[in-house]
C-alpha positions as CSV (number, residue, x, y, z in Angstrom):
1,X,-6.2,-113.1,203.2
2,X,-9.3,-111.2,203.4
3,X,-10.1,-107.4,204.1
4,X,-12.8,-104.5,204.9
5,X,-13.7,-102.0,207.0
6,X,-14.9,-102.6,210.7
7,X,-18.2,-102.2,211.6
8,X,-17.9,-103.1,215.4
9,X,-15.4,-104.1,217.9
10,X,-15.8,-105.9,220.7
11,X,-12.7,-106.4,224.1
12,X,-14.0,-110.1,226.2
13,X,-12.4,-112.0,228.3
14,X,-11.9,-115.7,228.7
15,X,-14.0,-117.3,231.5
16,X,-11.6,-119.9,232.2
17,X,-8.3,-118.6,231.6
18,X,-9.3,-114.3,232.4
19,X,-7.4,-113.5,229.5
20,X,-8.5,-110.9,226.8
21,X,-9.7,-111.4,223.2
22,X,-11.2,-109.1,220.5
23,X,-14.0,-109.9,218.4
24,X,-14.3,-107.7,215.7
25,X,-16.8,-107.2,212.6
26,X,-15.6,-106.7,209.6
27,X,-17.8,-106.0,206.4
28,X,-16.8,-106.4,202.7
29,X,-18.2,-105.8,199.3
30,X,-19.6,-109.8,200.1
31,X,-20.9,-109.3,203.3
32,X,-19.8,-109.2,206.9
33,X,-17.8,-111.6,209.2
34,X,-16.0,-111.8,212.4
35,X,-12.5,-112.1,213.2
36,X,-11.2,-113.6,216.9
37,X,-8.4,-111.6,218.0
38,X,-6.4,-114.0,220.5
39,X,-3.3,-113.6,222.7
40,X,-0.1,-111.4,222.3
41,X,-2.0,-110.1,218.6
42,X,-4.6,-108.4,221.5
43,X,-1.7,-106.2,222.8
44,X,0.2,-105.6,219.4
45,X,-3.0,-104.4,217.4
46,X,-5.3,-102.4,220.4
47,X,-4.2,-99.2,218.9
48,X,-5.1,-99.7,215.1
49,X,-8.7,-101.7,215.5
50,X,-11.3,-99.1,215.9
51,X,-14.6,-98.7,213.8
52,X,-14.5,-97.1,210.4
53,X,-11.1,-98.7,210.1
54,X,-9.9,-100.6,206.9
55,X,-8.4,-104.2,208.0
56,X,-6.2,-106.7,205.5
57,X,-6.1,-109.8,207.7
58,X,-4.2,-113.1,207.5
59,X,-4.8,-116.1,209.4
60,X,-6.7,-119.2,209.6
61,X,-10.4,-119.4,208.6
62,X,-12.8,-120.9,210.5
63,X,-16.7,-121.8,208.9
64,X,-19.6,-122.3,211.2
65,X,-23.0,-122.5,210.1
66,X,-25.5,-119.3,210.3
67,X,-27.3,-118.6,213.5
């Protein structure tokens, strides 16, 4: 579980499949990150994501290195 506010918000689409996904900033007291919002969670949450918005979100965590 991990929360903040969001910074930026972002509606893409899947090249392969066409589908939607979200990506969407969120920064803490720690720093920033970026959650991947994937199938029927798209639908069920594109009212309440919007910048300036605090998120608590659960799911599974994913490290990559820095760019």
């Amino acid at each position: 579980m991990c929360g903040g506010i969001v910074t930026s918000f972002e509606r893409k689409y899947s090249k392969n499949t066409g589908r939607e996904f979200d990506i969407v900033t969120v920064e803490d007291l720690e720093g920033t990150f970026e959650v991947m919002i994937t199938g029927g969670r798209v639908d069920r949450y594109k009212d309440e994501i919007a910048v300036d918005t605090m998120l608590t979100i659960y799911g599974k965590l994913s490290v990559r290195d820095e760019q």
